[in-house]
N, CA, C and O atoms as CSV, one atom per row, in Angstrom:
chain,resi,resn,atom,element,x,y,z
A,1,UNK,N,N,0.844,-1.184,0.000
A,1,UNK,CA,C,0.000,0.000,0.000
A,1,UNK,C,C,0.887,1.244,0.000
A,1,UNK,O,O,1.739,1.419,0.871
A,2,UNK,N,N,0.691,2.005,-0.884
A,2,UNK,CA,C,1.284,3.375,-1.280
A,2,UNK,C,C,0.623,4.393,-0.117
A,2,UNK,O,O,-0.537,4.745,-0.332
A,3,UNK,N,N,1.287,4.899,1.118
A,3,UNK,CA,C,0.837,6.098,1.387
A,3,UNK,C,C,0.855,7.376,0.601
A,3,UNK,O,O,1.483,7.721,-0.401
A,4,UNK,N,N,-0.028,7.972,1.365
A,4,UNK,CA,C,-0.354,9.280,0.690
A,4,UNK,C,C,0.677,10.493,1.319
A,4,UNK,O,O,1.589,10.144,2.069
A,5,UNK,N,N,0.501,11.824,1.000
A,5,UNK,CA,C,1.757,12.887,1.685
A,5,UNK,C,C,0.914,12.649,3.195
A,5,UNK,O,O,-0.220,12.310,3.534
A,6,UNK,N,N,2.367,13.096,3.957
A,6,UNK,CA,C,1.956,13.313,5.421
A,6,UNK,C,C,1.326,14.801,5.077
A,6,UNK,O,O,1.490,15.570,4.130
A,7,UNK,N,N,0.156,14.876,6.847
A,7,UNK,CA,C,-0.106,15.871,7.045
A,7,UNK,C,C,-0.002,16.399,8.334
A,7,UNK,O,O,-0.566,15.743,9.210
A,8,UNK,N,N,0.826,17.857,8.812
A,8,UNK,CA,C,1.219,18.039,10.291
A,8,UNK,C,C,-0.308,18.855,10.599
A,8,UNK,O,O,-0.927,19.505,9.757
A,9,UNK,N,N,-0.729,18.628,12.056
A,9,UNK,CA,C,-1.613,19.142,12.519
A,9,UNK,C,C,-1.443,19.568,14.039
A,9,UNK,O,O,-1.390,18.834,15.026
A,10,UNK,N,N,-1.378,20.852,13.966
A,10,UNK,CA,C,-0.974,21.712,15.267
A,10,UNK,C,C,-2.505,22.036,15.781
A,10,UNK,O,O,-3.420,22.667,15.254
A,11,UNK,N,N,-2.372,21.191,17.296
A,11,UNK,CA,C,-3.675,21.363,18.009
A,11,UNK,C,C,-4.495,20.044,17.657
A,11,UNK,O,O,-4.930,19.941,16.510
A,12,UNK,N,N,-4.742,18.976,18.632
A,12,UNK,CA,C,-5.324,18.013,18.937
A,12,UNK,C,C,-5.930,17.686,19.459
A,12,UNK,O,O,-5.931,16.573,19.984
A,13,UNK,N,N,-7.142,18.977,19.585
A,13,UNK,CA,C,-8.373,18.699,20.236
A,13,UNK,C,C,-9.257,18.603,19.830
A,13,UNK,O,O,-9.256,18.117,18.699
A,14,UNK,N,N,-10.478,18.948,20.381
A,14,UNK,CA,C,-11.688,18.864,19.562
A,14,UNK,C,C,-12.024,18.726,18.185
A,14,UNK,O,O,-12.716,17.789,17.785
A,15,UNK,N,N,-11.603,19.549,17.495
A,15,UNK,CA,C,-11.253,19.977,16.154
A,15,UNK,C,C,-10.521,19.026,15.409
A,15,UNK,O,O,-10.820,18.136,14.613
A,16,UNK,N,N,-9.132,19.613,16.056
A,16,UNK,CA,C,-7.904,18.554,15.506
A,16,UNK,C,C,-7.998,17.475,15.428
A,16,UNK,O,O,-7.512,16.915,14.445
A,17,UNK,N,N,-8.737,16.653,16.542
A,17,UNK,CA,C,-8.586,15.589,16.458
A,17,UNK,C,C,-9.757,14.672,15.438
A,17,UNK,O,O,-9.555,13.519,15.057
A,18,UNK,N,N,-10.848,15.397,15.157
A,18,UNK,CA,C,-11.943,14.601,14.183
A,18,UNK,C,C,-11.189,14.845,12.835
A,18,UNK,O,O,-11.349,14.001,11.952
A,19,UNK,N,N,-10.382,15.922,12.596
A,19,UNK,CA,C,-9.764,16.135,11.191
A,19,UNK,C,C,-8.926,15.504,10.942
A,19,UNK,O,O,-8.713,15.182,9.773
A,20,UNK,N,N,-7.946,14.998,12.229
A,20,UNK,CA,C,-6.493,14.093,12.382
A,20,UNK,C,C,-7.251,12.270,11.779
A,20,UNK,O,O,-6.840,11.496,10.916
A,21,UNK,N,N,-8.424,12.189,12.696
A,21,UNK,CA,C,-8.877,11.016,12.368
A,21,UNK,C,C,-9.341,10.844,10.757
A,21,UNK,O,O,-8.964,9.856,10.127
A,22,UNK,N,N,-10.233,11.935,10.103
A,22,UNK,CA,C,-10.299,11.871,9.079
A,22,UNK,C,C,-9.122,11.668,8.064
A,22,UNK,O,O,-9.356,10.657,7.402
A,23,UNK,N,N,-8.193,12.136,7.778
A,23,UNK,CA,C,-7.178,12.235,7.453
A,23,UNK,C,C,-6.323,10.833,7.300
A,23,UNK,O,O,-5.769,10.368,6.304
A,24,UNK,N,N,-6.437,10.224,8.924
A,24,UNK,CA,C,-5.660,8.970,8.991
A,24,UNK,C,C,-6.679,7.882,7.886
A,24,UNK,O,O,-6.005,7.080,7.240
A,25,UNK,N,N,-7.989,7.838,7.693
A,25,UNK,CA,C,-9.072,6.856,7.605
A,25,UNK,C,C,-8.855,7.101,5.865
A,25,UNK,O,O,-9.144,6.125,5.172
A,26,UNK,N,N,-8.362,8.355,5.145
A,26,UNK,CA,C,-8.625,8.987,4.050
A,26,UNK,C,C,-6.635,8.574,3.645
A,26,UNK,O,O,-5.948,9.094,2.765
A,27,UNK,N,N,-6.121,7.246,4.905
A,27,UNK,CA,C,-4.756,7.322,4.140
A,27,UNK,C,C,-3.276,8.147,4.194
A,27,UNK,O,O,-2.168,7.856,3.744
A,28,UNK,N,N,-3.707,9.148,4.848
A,28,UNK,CA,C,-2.460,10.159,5.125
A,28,UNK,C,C,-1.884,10.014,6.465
A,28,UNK,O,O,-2.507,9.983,7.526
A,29,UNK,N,N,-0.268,9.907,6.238
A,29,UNK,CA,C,-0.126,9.536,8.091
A,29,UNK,C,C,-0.286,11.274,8.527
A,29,UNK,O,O,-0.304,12.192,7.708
A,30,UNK,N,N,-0.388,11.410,9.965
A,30,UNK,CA,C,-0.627,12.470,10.376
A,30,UNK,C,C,0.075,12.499,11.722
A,30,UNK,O,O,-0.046,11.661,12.615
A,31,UNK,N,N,0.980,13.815,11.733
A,31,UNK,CA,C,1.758,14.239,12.411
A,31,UNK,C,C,1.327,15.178,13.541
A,31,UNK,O,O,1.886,16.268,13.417
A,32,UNK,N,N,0.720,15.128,14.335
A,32,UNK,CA,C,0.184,15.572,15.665
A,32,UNK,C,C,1.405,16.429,15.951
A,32,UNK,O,O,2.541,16.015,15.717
A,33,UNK,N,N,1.136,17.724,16.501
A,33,UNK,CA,C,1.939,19.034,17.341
A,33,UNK,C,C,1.037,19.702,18.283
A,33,UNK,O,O,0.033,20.386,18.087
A,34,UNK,N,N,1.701,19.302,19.465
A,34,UNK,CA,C,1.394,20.017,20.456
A,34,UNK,C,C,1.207,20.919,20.947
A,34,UNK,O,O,1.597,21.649,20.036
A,35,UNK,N,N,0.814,21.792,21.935
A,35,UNK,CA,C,1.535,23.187,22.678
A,35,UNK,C,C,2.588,22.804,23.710
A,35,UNK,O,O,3.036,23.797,24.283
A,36,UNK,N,N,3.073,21.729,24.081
A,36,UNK,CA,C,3.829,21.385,25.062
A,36,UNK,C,C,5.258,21.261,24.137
A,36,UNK,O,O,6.308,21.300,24.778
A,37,UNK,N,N,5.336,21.118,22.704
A,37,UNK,CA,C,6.274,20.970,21.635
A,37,UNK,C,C,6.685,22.188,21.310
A,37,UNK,O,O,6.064,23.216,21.583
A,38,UNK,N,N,8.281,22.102,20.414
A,38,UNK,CA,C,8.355,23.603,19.877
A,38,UNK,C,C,7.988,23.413,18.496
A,38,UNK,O,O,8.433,22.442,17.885
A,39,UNK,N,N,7.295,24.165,18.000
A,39,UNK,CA,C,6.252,24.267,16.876
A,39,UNK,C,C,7.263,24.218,15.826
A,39,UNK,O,O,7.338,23.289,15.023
A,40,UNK,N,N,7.854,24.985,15.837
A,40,UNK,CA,C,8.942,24.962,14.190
A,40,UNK,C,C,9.827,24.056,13.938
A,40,UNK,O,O,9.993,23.603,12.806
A,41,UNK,N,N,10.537,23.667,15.027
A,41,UNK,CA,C,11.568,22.755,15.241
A,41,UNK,C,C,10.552,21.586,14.543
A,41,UNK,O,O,10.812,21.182,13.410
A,42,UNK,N,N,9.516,21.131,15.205
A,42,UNK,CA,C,9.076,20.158,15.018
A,42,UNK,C,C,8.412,19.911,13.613
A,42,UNK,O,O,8.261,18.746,13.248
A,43,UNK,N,N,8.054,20.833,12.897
A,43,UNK,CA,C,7.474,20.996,11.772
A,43,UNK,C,C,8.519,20.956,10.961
A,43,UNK,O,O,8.158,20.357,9.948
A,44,UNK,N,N,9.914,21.363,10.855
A,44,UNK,CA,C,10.809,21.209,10.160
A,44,UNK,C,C,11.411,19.756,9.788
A,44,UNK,O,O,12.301,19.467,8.988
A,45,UNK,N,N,10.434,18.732,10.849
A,45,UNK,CA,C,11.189,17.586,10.821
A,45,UNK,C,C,10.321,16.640,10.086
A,45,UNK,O,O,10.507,15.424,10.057
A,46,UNK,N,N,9.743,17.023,9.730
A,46,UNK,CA,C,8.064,16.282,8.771
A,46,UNK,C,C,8.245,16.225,7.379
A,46,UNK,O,O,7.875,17.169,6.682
A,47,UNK,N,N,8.646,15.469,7.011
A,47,UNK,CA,C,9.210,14.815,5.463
A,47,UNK,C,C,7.705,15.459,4.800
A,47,UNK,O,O,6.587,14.982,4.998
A,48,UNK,N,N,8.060,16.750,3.913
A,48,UNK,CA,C,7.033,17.490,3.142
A,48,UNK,C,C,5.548,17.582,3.693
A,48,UNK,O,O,4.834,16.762,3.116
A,49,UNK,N,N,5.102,18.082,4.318
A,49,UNK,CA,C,3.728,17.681,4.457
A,49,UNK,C,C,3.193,18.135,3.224
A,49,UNK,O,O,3.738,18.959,2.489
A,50,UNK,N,N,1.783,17.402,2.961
A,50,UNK,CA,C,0.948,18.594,1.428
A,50,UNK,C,C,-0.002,19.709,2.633
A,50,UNK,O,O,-0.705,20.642,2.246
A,51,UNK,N,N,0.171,19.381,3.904
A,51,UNK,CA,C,-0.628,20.692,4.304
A,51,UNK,C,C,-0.304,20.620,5.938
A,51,UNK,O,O,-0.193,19.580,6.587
A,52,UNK,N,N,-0.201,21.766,6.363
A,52,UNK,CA,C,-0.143,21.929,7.449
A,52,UNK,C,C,-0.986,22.959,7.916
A,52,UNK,O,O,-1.097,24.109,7.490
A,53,UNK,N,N,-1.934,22.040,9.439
A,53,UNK,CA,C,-3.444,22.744,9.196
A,53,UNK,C,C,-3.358,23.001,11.010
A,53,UNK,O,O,-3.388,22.230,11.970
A,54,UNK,N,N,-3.261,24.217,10.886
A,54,UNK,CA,C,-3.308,24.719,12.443
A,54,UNK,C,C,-5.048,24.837,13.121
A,54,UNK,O,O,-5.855,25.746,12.927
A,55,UNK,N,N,-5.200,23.726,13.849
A,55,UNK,CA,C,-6.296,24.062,14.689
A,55,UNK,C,C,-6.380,24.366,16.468
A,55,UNK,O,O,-6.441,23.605,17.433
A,56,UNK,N,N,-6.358,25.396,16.370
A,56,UNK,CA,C,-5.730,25.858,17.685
A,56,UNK,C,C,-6.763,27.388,17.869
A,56,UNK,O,O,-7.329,27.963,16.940
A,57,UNK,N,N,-6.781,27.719,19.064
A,57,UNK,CA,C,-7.896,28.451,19.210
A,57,UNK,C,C,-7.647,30.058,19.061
A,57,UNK,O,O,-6.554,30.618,19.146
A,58,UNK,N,N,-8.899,30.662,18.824
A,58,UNK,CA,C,-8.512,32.212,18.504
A,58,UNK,C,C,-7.333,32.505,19.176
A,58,UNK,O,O,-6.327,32.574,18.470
A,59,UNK,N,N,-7.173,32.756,20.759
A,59,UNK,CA,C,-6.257,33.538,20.820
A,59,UNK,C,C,-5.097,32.811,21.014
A,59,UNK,O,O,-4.321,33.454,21.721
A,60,UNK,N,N,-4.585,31.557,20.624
A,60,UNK,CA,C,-3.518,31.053,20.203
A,60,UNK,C,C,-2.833,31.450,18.960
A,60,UNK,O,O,-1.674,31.672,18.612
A,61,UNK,N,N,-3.896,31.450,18.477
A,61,UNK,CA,C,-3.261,31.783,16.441
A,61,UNK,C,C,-2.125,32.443,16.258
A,61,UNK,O,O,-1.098,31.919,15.825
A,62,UNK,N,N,-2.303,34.179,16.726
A,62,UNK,CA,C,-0.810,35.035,17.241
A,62,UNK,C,C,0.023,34.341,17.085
A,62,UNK,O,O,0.552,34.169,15.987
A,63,UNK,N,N,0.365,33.750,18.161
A,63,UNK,CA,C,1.543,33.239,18.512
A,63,UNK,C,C,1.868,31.960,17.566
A,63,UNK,O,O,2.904,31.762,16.931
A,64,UNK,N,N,0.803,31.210,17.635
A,64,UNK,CA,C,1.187,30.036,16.441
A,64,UNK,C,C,1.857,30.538,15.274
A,64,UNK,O,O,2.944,29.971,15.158
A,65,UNK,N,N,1.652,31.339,14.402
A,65,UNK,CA,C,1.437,31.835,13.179
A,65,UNK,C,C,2.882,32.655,13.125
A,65,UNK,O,O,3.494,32.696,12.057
A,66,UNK,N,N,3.515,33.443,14.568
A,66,UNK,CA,C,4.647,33.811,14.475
A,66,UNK,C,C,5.847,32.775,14.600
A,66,UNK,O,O,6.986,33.037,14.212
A,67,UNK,N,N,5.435,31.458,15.237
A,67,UNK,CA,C,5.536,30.429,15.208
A,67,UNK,C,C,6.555,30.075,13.757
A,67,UNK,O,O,7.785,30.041,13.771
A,68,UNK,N,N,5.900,29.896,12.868
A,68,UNK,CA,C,5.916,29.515,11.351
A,68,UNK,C,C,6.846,29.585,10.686
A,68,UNK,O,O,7.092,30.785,10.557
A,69,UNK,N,N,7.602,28.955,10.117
A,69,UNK,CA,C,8.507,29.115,9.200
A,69,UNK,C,C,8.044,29.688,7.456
A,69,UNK,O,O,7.123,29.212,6.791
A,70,UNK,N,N,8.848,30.650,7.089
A,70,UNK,CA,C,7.902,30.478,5.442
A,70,UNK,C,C,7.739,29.783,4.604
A,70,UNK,O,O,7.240,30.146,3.538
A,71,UNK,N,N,8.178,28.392,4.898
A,71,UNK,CA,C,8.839,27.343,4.344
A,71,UNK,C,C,6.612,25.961,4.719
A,71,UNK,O,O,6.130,24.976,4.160
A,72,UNK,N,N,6.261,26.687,5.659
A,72,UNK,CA,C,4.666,26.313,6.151
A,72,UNK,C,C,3.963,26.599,5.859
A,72,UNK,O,O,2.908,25.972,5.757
A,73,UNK,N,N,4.283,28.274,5.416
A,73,UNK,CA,C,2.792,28.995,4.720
A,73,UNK,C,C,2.574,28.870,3.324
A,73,UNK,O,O,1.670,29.424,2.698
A,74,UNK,N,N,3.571,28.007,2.797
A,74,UNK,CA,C,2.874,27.269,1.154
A,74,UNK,C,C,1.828,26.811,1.043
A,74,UNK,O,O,1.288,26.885,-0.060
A,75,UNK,N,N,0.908,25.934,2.534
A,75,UNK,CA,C,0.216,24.978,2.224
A,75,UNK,C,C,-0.296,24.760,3.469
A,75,UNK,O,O,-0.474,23.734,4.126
A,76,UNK,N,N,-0.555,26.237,3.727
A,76,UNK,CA,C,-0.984,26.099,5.683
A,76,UNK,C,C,-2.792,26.012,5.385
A,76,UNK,O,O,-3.168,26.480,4.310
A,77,UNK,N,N,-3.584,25.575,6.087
A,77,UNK,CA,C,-4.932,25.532,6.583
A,77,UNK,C,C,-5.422,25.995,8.010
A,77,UNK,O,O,-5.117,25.309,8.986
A,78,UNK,N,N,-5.978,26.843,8.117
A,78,UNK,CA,C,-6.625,27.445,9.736
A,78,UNK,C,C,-7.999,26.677,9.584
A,78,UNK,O,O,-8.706,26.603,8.579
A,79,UNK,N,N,-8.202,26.114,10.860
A,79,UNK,CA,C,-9.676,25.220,11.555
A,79,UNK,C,C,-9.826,26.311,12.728
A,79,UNK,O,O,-9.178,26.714,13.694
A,80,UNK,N,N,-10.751,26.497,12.247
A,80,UNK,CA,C,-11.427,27.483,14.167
A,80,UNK,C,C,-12.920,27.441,13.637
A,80,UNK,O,O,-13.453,27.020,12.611
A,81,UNK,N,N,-13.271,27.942,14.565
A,81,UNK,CA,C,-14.960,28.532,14.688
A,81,UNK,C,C,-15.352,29.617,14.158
A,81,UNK,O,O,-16.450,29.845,13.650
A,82,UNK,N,N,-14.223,30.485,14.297
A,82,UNK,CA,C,-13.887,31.732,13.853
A,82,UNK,C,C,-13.383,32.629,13.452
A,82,UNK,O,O,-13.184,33.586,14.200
A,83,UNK,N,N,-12.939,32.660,11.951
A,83,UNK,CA,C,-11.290,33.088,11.598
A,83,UNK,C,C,-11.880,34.218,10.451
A,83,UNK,O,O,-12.860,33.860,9.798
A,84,UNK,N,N,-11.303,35.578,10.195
A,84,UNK,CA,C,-11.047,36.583,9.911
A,84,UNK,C,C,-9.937,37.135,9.135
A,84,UNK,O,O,-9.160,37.700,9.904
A,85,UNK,N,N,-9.603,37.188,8.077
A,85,UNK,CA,C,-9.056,37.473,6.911
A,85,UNK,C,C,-7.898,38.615,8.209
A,85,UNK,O,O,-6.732,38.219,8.226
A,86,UNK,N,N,-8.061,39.316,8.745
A,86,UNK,CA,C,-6.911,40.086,9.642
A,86,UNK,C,C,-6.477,39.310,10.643
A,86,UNK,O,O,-5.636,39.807,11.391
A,87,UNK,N,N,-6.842,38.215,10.843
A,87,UNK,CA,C,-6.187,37.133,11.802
A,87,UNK,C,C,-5.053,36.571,10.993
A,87,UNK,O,O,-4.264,36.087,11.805
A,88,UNK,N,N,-4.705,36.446,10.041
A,88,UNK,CA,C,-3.536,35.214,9.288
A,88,UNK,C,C,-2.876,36.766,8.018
A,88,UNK,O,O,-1.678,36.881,7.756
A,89,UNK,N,N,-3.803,37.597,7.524
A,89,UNK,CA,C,-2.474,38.806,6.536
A,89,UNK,C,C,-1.810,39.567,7.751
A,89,UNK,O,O,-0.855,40.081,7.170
A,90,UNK,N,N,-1.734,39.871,8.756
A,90,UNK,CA,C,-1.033,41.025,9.488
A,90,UNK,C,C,0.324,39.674,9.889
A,90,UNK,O,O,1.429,40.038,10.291
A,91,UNK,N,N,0.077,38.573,9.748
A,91,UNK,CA,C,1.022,37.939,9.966
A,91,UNK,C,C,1.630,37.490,8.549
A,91,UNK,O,O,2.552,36.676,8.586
A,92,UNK,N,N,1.250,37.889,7.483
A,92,UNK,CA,C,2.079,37.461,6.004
A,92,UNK,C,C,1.742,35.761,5.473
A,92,UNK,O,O,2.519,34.976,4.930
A,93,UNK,N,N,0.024,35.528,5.933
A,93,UNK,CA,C,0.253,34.583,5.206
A,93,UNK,C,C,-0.857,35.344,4.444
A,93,UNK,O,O,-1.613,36.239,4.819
A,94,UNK,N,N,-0.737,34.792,3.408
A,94,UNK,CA,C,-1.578,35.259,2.004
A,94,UNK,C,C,-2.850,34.542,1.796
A,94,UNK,O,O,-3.895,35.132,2.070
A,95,UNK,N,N,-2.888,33.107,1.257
A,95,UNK,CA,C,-4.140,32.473,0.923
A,95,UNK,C,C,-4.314,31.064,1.378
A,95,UNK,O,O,-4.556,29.992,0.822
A,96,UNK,N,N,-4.048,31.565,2.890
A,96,UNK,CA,C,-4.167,29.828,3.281
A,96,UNK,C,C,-5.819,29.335,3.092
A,96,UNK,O,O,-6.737,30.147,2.972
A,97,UNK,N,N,-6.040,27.519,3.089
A,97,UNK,CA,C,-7.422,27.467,3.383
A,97,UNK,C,C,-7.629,27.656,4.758
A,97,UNK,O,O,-6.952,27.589,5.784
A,98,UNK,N,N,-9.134,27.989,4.351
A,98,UNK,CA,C,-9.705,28.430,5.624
A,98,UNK,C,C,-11.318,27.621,6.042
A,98,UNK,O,O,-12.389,27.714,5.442
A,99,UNK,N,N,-10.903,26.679,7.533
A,99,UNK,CA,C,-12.285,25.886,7.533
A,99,UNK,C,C,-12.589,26.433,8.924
A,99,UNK,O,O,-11.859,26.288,9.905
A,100,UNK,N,N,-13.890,27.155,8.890
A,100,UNK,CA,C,-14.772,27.587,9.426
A,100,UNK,C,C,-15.420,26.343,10.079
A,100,UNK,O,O,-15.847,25.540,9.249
A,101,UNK,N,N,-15.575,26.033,11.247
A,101,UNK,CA,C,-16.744,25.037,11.830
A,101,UNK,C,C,-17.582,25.686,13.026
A,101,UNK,O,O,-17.145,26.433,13.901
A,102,UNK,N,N,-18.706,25.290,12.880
A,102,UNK,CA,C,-19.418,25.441,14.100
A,102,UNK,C,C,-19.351,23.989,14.874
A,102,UNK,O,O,-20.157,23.173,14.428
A,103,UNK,N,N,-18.775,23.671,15.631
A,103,UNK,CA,C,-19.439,22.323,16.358
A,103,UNK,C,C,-20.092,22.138,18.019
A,103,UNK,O,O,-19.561,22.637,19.011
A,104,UNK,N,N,-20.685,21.746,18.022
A,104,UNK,CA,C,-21.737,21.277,18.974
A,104,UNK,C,C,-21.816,20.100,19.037
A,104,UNK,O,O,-22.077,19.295,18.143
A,105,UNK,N,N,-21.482,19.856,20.632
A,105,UNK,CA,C,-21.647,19.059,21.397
A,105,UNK,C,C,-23.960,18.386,21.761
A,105,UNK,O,O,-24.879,19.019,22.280
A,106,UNK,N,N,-23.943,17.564,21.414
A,106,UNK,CA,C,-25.124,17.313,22.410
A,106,UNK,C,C,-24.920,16.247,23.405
A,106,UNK,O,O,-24.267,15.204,23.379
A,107,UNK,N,N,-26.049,17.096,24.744
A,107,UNK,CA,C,-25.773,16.511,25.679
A,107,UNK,C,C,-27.207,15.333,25.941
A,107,UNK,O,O,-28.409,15.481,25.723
A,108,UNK,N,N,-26.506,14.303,26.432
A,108,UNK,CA,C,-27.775,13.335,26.367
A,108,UNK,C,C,-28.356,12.911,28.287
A,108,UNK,O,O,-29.322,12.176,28.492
């Protein structure tokens, strides 16, 4: 079996983690990054990803994003609830994708 490109995914929660699972099920190994990790170091060590998809929460982004090597924002993706075209240009990335989710929990 031929894998597919890796994909790094900063932030492994809620979010991260239904997209990490998708991802694995769809074939791609997937490279989990922490906040307890150093973000660049560790991203530098990821044999090409085709995308590196930061899901990490509004007021993490900042710092994630200064985070970044320019060598990430070829093929970066933002996951939030809530993301804003002046959240990702004041930091120089240009046209990353951008996935908007609402998710909800129900409680039983």
């Amino acid at each position: 079996m031929h894998l597919k490109p890796p994909i790094a995914i900063v932030g492994i929660g809620q979010l991260g983690g239904v997209f990490a699972r998708a991802f694995l099920h769809a074939g791609h190994p997937v490279y989990p990054v922490t906040r307890e990790m150093e973000i660049s170091t560790t991203l530098s060590r990821i044999p090409a990803p085709i995308l590196t998809l930061l899901a990490v929460t509004e007021e993490d982004l900042p710092g994630v994003l200064k985070k970044l090597s320019p060598g990430c924002r070829n093929n970066l993706g933002l996951l939030q609830n809530e993301l804003l075209p002046n959240g990702w240009l004041s930091h120089n990335v240009v046209s990353p994708t951008v996935i908007s989710v609402w998710f909800e929990k129900k409680l039983r």
